[in-house]
N, C-alpha and C positions, 0 to 999 in steps of 0.2 A: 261188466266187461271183463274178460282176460285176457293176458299176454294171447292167446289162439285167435284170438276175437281180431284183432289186432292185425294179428299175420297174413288173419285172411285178409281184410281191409287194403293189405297192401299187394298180397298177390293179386287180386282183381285189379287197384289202380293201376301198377307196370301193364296189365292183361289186356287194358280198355285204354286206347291211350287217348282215347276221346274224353274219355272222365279226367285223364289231365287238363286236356286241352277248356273243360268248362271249369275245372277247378282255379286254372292256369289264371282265367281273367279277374275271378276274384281275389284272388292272391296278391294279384299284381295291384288291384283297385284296395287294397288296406295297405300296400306298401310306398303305393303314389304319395310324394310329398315330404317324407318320414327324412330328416334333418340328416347330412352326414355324418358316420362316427356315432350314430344314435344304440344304447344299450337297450335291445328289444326284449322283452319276456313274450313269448310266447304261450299261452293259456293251455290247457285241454289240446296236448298236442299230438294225443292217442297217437297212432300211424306213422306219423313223421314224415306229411307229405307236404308240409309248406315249408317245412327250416330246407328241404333240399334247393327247391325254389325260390328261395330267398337269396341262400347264397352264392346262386347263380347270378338273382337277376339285380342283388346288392350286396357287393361283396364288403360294398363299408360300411354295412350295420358289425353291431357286435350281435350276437342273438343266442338266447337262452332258452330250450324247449324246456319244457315243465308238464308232465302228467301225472295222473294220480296213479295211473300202472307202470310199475319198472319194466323199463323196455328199453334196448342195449342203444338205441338209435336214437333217444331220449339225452336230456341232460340233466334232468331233476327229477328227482320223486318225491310229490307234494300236492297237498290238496289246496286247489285255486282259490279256497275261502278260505285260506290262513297261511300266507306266504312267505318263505322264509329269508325273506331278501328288510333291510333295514331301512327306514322312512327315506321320502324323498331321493331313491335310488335309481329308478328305474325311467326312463325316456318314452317308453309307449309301450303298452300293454297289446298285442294281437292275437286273434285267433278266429277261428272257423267252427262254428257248428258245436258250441260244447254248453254255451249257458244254458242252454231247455235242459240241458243233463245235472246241473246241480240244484241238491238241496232247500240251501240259502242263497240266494242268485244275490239279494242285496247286501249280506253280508261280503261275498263277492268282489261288487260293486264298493261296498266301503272301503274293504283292503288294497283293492287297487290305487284306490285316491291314495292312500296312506303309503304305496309303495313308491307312487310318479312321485317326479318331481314338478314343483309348482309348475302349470302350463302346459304338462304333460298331458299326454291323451289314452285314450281308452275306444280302440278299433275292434268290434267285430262282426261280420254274416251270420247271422242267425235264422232259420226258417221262423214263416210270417203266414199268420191263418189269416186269409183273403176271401170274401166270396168264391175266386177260384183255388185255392189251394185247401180251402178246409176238407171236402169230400178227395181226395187225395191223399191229403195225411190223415185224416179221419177212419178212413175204409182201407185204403193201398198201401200202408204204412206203418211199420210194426211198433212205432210210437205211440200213434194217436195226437188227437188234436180236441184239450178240453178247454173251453171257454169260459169267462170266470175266478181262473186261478187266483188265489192268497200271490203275491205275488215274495213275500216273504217266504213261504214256507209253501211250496205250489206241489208237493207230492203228500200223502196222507201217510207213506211209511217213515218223510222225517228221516231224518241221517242213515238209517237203514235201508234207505233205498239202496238198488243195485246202481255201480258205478253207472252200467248203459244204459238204464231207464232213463226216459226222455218224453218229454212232451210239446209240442210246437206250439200248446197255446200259451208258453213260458211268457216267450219273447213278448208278445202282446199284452199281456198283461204288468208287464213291468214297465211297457210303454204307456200304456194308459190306464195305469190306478196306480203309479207314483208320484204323488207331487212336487210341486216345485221344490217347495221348502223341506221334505225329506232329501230332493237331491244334494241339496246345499249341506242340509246335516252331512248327509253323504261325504261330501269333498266337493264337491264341484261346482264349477262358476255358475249352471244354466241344467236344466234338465236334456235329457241325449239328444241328437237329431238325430231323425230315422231317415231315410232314402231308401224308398220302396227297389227292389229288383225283379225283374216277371221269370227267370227262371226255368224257362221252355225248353232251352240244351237240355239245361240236368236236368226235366222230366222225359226229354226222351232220352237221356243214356239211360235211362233207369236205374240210374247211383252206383250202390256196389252192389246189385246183382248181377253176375257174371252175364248173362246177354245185353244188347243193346239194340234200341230201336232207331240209334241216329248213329250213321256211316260216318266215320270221318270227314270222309271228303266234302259232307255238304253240312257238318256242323260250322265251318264260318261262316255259312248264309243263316245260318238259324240263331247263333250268337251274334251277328249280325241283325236280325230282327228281333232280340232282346234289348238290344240295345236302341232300334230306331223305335219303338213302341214304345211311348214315354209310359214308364212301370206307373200302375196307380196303383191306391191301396186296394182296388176288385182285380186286381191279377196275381198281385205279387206273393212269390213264395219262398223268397228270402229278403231281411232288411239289414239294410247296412247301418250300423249303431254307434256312434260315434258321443262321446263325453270328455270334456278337458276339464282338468283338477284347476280347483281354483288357486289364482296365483298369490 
């Protein structure tokens, strides 16, 4: 990824204000609940399109963006799997769409225990390989979607991978080839809960490619039907991932 990479990202979001509006409801669903006065870290916060959202829609969070690319719209420059914030500091950890992008997703996962403080949580959307979303990310998506993953070490180039390389069969694999007793090693109380999401809006905006197949005007009936369609695990194309540091 670079600062360009980046820029475009964000001229398509202003461009598409319908990719706010699918973006908008997830944003808001990791933000639901999140205690007043709460000191947020924000993970993998590329673009800088949920700290604007946030402190619109919670102006009493405190909140800290954090990317691995210096970007003027940013507030840290640091890699998520070695954080440079001190034990027990931080109140909830958020973000969107960034763990299929690192390395050591459980190294990750460890530092964050090490940064909450006891009780604290660990919120984020991750893309979710589904009977329906695997031919999707698979073939239409410049990721890919590989089944299988080491979920320690889930790319073969190993810390040299590129910042933007990504893989959607991250997420699921760290869902299900981590045990209990590694999450506890980990920090935390219980292994994640996942909450499946089906994801229909953002397949028809078609993300950040600059056209779009869903009009505004009738994207709340279709966010709308994301939501009455209880998400299973054969639809869903993104999970909501949730983990509390043990107290």
């Amino acid at each position: 990824m670079s600062l360009e990479t980046l820029r475009e990202h964000r001229r398509v979001f202003a461009a598409k204000p319908v990719l706010g509006d699918v973006y908008g409801v997830w944003f808001d669903r990791l933000l639901e609940g999140l205690p007043g006065a709460s000191l947020v870290l924000e993970a993998g916060a590329g673009p800088g399109l949920f700290a604007p959202h946030a402190k619109a829609k919670r102006p009493d969070l405190r909140w800290i963006a954090l990317d691995l690319i210096e970007a003027p719209w940013n507030d840290i420059v640091a890699d998520a799997q070695v954080l440079p914030f001190r034990d027990g500091t931080i109140d909830a950890v958020l973000g969107v769409d960034f763990v299929h992008h690192l390395s050591t997703p459980l190294e990750f996962f460890r530092d964050v225990a090490r940064v909450l403080k006891p009780g604290g949580e660990l919120r984020v959307i991750e893309p979710w390989v589904s009977p329906f979303s695997y031919p999707v990310y698979r073939f239409l998506h410049q990721e890919g979607a590989t089944l299988g993953l080491d979920p320690a070490r889930p790319f073969s180039k190993g810390d040299l991978k590129a910042p933007f390389e990504g893989d959607a069969g991250v997420t699921r694999a760290i869902a299900t080839r981590v045990d209990d007793a590694t999450w506890r090693r980990l920090g935390y109380a219980a292994r994640p809960t996942l909450t499946p999401i089906n994801g229909f809006a953002y397949l028809l905006s078609l993300g950040f490619k600059p056209p779009s197949l869903l009009p505004r005007f009738f994207a709340p009936a279709v966010m709308a039907l994301d939501r009455l369609i209880r998400p299973r695990s054969l639809t869903a194309m993104r999970i909501d991932l949730r983990a509390r540091k043990a107290p």
